[in-house]
C-alpha positions as CSV (number, residue, x, y, z in Angstrom):
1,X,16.4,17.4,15.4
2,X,15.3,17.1,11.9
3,X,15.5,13.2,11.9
4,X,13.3,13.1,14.8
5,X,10.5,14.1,12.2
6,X,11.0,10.8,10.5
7,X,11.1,8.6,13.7
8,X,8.2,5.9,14.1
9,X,9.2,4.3,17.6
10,X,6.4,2.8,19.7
11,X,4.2,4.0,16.7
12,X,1.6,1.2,15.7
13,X,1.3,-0.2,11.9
14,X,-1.0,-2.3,9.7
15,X,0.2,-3.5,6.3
16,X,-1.9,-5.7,3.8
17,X,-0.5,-7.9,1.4
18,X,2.9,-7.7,3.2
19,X,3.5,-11.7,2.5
20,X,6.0,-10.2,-0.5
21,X,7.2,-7.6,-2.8
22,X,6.1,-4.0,-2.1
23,X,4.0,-4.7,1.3
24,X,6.6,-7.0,2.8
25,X,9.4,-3.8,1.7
26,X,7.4,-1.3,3.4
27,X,6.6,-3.6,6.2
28,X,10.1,-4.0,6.8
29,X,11.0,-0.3,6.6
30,X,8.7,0.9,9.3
31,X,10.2,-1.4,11.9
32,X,13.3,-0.3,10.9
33,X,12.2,3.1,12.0
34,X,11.3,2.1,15.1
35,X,7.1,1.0,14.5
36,X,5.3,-2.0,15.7
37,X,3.9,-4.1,12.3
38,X,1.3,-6.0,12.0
39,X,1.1,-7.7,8.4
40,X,-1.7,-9.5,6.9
41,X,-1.5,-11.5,3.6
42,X,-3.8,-14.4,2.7
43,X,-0.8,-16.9,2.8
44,X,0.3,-18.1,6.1
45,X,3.7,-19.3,5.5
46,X,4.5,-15.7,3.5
47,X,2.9,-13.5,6.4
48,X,4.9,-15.8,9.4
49,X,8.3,-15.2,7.7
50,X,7.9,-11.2,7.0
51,X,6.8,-11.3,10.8
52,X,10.0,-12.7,11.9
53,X,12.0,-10.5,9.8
54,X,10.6,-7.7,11.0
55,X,10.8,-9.2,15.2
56,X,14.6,-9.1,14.4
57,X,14.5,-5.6,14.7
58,X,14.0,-5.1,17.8
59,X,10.1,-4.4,17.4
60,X,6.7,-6.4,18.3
61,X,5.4,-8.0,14.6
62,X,2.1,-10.0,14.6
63,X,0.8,-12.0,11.3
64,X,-2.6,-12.1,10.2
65,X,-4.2,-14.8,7.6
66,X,-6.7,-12.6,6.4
67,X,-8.7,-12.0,2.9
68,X,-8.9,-8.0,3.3
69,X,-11.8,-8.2,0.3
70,X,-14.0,-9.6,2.7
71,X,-15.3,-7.6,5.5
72,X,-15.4,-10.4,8.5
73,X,-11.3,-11.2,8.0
74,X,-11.2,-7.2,7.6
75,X,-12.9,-6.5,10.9
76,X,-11.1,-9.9,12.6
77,X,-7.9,-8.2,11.5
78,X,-8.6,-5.0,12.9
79,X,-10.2,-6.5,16.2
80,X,-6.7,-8.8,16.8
81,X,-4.3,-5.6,15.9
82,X,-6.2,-3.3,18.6
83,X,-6.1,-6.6,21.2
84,X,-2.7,-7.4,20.9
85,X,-0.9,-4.4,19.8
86,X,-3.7,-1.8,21.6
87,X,-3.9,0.9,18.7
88,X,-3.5,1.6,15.2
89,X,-1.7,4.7,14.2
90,X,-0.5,3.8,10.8
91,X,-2.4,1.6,8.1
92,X,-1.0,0.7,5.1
93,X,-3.9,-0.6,2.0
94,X,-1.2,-2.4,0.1
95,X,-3.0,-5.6,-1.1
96,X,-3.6,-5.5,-4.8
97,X,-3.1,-7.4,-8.2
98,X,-3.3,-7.1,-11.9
99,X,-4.9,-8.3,-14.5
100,X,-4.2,-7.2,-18.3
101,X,-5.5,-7.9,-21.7
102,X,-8.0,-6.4,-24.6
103,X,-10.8,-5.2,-22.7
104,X,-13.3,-6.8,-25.1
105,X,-11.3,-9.9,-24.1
106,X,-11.7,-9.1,-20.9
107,X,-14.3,-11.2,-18.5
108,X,-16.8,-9.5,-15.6
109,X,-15.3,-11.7,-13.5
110,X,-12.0,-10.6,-14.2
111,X,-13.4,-6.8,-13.7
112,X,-14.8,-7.7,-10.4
113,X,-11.1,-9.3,-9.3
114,X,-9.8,-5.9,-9.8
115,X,-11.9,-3.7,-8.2
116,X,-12.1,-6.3,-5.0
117,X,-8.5,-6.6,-4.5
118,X,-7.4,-3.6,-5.6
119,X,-10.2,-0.9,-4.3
120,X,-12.6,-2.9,-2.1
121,X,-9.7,-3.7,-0.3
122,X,-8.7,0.0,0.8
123,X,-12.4,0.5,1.4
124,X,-13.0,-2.1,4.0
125,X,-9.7,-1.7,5.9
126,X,-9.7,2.1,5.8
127,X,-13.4,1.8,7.2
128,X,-12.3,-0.5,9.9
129,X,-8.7,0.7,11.3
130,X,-9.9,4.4,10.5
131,X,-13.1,4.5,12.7
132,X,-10.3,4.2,15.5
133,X,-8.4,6.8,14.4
134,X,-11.1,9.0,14.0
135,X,-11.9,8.2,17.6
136,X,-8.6,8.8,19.0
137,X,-8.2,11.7,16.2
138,X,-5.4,10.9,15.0
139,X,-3.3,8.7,11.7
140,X,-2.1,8.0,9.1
141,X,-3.4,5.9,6.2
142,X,-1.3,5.4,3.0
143,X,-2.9,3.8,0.3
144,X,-1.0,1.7,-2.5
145,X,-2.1,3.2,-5.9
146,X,-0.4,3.1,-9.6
147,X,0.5,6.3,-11.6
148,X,-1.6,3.9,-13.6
149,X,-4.4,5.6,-11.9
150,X,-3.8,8.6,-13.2
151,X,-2.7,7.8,-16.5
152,X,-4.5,5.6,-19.1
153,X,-3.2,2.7,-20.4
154,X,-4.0,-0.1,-23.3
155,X,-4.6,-3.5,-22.2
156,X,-4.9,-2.2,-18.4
157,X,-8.6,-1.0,-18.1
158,X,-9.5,-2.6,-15.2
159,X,-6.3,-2.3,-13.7
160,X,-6.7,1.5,-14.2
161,X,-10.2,2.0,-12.9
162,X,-9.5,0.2,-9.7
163,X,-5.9,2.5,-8.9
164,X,-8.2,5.7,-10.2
165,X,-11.0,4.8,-7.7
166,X,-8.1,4.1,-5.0
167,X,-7.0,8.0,-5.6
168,X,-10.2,9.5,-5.3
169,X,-11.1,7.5,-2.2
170,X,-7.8,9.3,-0.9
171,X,-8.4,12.4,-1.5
172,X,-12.3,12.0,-0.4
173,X,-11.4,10.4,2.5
174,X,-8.7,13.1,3.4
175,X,-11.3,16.2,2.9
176,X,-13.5,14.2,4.9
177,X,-11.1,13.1,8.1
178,X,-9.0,16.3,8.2
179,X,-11.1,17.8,11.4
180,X,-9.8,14.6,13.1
181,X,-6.5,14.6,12.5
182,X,-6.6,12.3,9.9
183,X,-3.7,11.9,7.1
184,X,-4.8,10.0,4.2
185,X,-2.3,9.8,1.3
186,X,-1.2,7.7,-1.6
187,X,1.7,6.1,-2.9
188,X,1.5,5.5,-6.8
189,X,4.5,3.3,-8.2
190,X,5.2,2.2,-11.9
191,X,6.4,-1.3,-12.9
192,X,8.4,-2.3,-9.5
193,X,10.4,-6.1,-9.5
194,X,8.5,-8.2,-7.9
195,X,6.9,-12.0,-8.7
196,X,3.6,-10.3,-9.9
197,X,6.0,-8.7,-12.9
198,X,8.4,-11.5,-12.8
199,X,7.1,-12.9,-16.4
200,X,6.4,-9.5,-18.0
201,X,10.2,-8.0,-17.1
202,X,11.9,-11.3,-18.8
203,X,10.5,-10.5,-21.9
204,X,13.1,-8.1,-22.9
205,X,11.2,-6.4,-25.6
206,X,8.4,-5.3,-23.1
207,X,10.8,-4.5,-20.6
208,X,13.1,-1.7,-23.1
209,X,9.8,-0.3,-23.7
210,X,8.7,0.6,-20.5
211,X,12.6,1.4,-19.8
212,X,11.9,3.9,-22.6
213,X,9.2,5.6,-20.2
214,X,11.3,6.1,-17.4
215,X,13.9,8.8,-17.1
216,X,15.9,7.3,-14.8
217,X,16.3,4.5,-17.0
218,X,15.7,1.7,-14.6
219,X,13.1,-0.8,-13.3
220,X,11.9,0.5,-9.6
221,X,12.3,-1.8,-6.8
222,X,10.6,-2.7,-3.9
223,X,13.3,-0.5,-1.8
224,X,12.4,2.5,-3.9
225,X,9.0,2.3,-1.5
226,X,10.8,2.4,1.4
227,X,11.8,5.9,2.0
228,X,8.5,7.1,0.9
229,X,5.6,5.0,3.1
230,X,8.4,6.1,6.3
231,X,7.7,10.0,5.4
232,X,4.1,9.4,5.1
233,X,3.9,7.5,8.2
234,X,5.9,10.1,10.2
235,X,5.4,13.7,11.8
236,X,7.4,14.7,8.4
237,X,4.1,14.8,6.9
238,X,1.8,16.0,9.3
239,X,0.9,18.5,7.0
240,X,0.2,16.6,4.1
241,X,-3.1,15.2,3.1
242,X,-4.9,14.1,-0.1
243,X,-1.9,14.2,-2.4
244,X,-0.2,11.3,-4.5
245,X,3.6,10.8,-4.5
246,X,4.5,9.3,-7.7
247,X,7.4,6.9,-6.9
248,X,8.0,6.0,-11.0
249,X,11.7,7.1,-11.9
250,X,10.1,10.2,-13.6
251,X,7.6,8.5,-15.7
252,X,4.9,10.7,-14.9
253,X,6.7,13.8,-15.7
254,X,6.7,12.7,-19.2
């Protein structure tokens, strides 16, 4: 049966930054199609609640205090997911953050944030969990990337360089892992609700115009992911490699 395609039972997953928002969401929608998560977020408390939300559903769920921008928690992580849980089939490079402003405002260090949480990141984790799959050949890795990296935007350089880079490491990593069996997609959102756009969303005058830019005329939410990171986790998408789906109410049809 068709919905067989989308089924993940006794399938194995890693999300990062699944404490909250869009990792936590996704987190929770591959154990509701049947996979083992393991989630991994720098803040214990965060990480130890989406773990017991996801045990409810009938699935093993293990939390991991780890700092994916540095490669010992990155290979700790990876090392603890393969003990306790055996294997890796999905991985999901969610951790990320943003940081706006002029960029001649902007600092170095502020540049360097960006490109260590939100590309580094991807890097480490996809060098770690994918040197199993490439072993075992076979996977599924789904980075977290922003139609901001594949559209410009004022006051977002940073932010746009580090989702751009995330794209092209999918696609060059896809070319490159195909002969193993390898998926390696991307997920690119536009503003979702969660506590990183909390503050921006409750100015009203910001929010009506990025309403302006979506066709569907509303603010994405975390759910919206849910349906998506499922299909690229799943024999749906077996045949699909190197290719960003735009989850942005239509924005990037503009």
């Amino acid at each position: 049966m068709c919905v067989e395609l989308f089924s993940l039972r006794d399938k194995v997953a890693l999300v990062t930054g699944a404490g909250k928002g869009l990792g936590k969401s996704m987190a929770i929608a591959l154990s509701e199609s049947g996979a083992h998560v393991a989630v991994a977020s720098r803040t214990r408390s965060d990480i130890e609640t989406t773990a017991h939300e996801i045990q409810e559903n009938g699935v093993k769920s293990i939390p991991i205090v780890a700092d994916v921008t540095r490669q010992e928690d990155v290979s700790m992580m990876v090392e603890k997911v393969l003990t306790e849980l055996k294997t890796i089939d999905i991985l999901v490079n969610n951790a990320g953050t943003f940081l706006g402003g002029p960029f001649l405002e902007s600092s170095v260090e502020d540049w360097h944030k960006m490109l260590e949480v939100n590309l580094t990141s991807a890097y480490l984790c996809s060098k770690a969990a994918g040197r199993h799959m490439v072993e075992r050949q076979q996977g599924k890795i789904i980075n977290v990337s922003s139609v901001l990296g594949l559209f410009g935007a004022g006051g977002s350089a940073a932010y746009c360089a580090s989702k751009g880079g995330v794209v092209q490491l999918t696609r060059a990593l896809a070319m490159e892992w195909a002969k193993y069996h390898v998926t390696v997609n991307a997920l690119a959102p536009y503003t979702m609700e969660t506590e990183l756009t909390k503050s921006l969303l409750e100015d009203e005058k910001v929010k009506n115009v990025i309403l302006s830019r979506i066709p569907l005329k509303r603010i994405g939410k975390p759910a919206d992911l849910s349906g998506a990171v499922v299909f690229l986790a799943s024999k749906a998408s077996d045949y699909i490699t190197g290719q960003v789906l735009c989850v942005d109410g239509g924005f990037s049809a503009h």
